[in-house]
N, CA, C and O of each residue as an XYZ file, in Angstrom:
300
protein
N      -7.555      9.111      2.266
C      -7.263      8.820      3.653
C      -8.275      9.577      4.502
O      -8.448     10.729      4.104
N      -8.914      9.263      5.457
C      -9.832      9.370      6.923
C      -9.088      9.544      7.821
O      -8.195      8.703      7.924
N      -9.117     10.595      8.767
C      -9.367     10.657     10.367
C      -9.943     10.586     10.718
O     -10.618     11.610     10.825
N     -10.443      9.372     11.340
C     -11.519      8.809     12.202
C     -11.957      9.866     13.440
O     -13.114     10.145     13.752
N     -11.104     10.222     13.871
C     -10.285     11.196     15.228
C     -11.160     12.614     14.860
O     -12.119     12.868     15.590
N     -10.969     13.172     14.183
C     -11.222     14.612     13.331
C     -12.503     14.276     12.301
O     -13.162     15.269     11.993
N     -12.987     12.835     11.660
C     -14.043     12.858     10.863
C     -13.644     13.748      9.782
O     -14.573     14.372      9.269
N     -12.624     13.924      9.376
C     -12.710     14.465      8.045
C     -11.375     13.818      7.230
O     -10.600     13.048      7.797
N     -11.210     14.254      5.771
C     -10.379     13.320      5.018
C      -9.205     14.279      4.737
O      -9.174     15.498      4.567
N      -8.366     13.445      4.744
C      -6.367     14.353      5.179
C      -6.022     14.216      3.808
O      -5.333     15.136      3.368
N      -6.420     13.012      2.766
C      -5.303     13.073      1.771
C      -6.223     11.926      0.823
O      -6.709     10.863      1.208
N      -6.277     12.638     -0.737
C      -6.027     11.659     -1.616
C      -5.420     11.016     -2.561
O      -4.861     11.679     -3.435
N      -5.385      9.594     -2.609
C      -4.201      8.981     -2.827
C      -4.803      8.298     -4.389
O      -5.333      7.200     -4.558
N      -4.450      9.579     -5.612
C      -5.050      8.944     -6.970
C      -3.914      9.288     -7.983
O      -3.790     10.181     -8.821
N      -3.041      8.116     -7.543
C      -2.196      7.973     -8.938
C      -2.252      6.610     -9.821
O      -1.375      6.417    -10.664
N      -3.052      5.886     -9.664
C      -3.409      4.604    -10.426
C      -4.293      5.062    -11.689
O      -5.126      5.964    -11.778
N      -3.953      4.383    -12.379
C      -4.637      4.863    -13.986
C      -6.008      3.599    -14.275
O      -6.784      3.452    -15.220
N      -5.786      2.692    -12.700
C      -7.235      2.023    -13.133
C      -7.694      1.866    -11.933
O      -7.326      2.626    -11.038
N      -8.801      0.599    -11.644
C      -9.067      0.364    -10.167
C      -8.261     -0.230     -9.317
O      -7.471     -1.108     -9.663
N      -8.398      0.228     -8.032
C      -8.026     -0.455     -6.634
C      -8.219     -1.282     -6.397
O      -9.450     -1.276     -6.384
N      -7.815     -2.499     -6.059
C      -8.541     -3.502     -5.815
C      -8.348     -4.153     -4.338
O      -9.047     -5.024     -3.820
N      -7.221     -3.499     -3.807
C      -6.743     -3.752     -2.118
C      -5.424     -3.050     -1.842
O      -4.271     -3.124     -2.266
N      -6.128     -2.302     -0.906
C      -4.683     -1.809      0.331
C      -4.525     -2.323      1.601
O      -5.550     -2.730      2.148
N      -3.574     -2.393      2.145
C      -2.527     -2.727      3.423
C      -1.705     -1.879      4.149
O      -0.926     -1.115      3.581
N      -1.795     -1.938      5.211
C      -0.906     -0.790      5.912
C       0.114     -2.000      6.030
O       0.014     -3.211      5.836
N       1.064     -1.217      6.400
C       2.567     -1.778      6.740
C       2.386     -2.452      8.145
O       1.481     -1.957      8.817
N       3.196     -3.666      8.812
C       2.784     -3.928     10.360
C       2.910     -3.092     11.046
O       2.092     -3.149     11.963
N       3.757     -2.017     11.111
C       3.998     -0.873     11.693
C       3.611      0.188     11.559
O       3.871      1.114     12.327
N       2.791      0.273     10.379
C       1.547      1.470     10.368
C       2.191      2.586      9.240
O       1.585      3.490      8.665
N       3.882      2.136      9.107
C       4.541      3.529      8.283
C       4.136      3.888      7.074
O       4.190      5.059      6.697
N       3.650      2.828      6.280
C       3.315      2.848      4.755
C       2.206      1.990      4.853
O       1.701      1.271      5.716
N       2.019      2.266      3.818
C       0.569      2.095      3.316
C       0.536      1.250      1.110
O       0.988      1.742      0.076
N      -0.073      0.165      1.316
C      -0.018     -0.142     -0.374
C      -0.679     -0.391     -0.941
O      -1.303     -1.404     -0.623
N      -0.953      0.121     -1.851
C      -2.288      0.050     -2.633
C      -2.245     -0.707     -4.011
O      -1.906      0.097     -4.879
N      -2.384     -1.497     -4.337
C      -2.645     -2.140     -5.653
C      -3.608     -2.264     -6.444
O      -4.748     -2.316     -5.982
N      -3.415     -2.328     -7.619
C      -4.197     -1.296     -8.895
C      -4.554     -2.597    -10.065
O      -3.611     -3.372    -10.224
N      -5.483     -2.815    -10.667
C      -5.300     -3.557    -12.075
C      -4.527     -2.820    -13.114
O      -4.417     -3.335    -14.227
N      -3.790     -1.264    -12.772
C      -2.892     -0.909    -13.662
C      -1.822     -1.408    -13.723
O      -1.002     -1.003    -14.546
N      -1.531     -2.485    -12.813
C      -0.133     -3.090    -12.704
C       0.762     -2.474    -11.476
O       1.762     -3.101    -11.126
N       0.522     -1.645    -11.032
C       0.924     -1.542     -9.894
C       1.108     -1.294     -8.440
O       0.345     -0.507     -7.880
N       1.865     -1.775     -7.909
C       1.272     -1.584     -6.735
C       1.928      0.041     -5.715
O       3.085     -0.173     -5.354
N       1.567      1.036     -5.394
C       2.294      2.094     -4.591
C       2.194      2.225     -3.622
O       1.175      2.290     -2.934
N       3.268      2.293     -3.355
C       3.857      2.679     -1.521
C       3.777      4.215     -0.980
O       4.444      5.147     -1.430
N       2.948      4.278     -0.059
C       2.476      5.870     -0.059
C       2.779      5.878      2.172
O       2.853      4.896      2.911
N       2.857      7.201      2.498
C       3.207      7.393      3.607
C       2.295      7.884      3.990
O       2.160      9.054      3.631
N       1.112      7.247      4.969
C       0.256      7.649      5.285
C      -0.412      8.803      6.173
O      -1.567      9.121      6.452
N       0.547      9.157      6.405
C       0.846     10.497      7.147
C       0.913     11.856      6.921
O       0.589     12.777      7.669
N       1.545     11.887      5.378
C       1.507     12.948      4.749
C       0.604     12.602      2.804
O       0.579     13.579      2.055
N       0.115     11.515      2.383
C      -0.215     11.130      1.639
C       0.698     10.862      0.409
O       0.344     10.388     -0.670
N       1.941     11.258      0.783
C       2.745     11.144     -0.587
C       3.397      9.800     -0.876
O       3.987      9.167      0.000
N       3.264      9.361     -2.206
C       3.640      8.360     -2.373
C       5.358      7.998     -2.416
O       6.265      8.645     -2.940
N       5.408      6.588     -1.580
C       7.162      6.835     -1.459
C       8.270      5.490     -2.329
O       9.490      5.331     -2.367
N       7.187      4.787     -2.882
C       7.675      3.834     -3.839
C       6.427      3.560     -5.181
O       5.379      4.161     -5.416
N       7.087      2.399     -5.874
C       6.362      1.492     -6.855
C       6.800      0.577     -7.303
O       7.975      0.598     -7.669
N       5.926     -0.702     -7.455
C       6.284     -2.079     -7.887
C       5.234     -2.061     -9.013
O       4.282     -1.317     -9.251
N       5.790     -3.237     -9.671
C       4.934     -3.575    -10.636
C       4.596     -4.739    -10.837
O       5.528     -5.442    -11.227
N       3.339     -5.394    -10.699
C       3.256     -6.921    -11.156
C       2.312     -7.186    -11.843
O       1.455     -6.346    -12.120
N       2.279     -8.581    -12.312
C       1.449     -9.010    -13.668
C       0.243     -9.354    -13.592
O      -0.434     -9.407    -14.619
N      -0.265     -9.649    -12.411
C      -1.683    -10.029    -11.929
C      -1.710     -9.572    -10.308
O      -0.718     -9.231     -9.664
N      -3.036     -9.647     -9.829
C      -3.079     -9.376     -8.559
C      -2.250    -10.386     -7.809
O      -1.934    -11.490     -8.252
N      -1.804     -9.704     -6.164
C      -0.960    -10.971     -5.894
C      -1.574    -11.213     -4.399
O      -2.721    -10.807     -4.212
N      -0.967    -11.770     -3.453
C      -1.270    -11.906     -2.258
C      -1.674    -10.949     -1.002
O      -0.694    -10.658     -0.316
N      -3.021    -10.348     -0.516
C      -3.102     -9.712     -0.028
C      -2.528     -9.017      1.724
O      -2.758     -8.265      2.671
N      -1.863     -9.775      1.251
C      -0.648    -10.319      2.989
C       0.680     -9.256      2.670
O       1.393     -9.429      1.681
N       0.895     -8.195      3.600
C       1.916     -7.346      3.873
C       3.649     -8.123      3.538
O       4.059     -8.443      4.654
N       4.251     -8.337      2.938
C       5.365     -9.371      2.663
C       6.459     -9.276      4.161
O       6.915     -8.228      4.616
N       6.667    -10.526      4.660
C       7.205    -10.220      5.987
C       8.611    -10.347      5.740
O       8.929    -10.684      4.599
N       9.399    -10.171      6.473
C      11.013    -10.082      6.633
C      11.091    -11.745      6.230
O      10.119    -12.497      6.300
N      12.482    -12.158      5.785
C      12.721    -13.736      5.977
C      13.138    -14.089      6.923
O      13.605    -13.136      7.546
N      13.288    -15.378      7.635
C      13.361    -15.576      8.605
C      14.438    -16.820      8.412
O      14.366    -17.610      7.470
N      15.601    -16.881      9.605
C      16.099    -17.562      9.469
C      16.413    -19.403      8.742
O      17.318    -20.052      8.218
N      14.650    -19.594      9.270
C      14.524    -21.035      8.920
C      13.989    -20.769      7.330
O      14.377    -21.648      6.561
N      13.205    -19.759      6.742
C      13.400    -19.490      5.417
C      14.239    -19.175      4.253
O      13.880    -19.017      3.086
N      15.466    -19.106      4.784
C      16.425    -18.613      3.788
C      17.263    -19.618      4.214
O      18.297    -19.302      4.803
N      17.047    -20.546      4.058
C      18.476    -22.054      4.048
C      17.549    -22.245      2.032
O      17.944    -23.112      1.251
């Protein structure tokens, strides 16, 4: 992680056992996710660098933040 603000780096975020291949901040900026060809993807709090979840999936997936459902989606 970078502070653009300060120019210097707050936190690193190396718990993947292979490469990165894309992160996403949350729409709201709270989390942060990083996905790995190790299979998974971690949820880290960008604020303090600690990681605050983990998923796991079988191939890379959609680089799009997953949004809430929405009424007309869940019929």
């Amino acid at each position: 992680m970078w502070d653009v603000g300060l120019a210097e780096r707050t936190a690193v975020l190396g718990r993947h056992e292979r490469y990165v291949y894309d992160v996403a901040f949350s729409p709201d900026g709270e989390r942060l996710a990083s996905a790995a060809w190790d299979g998974t993807v971690r949820l880290w709090n960008p604020t303090t660098g600690r990681q605050v979840g983990q998923l796991l999936h079988d191939h890379p997936t959609s680089k799009r933040w997953p949004s809430a459902p929405t009424a007309s989606s869940s019929r």
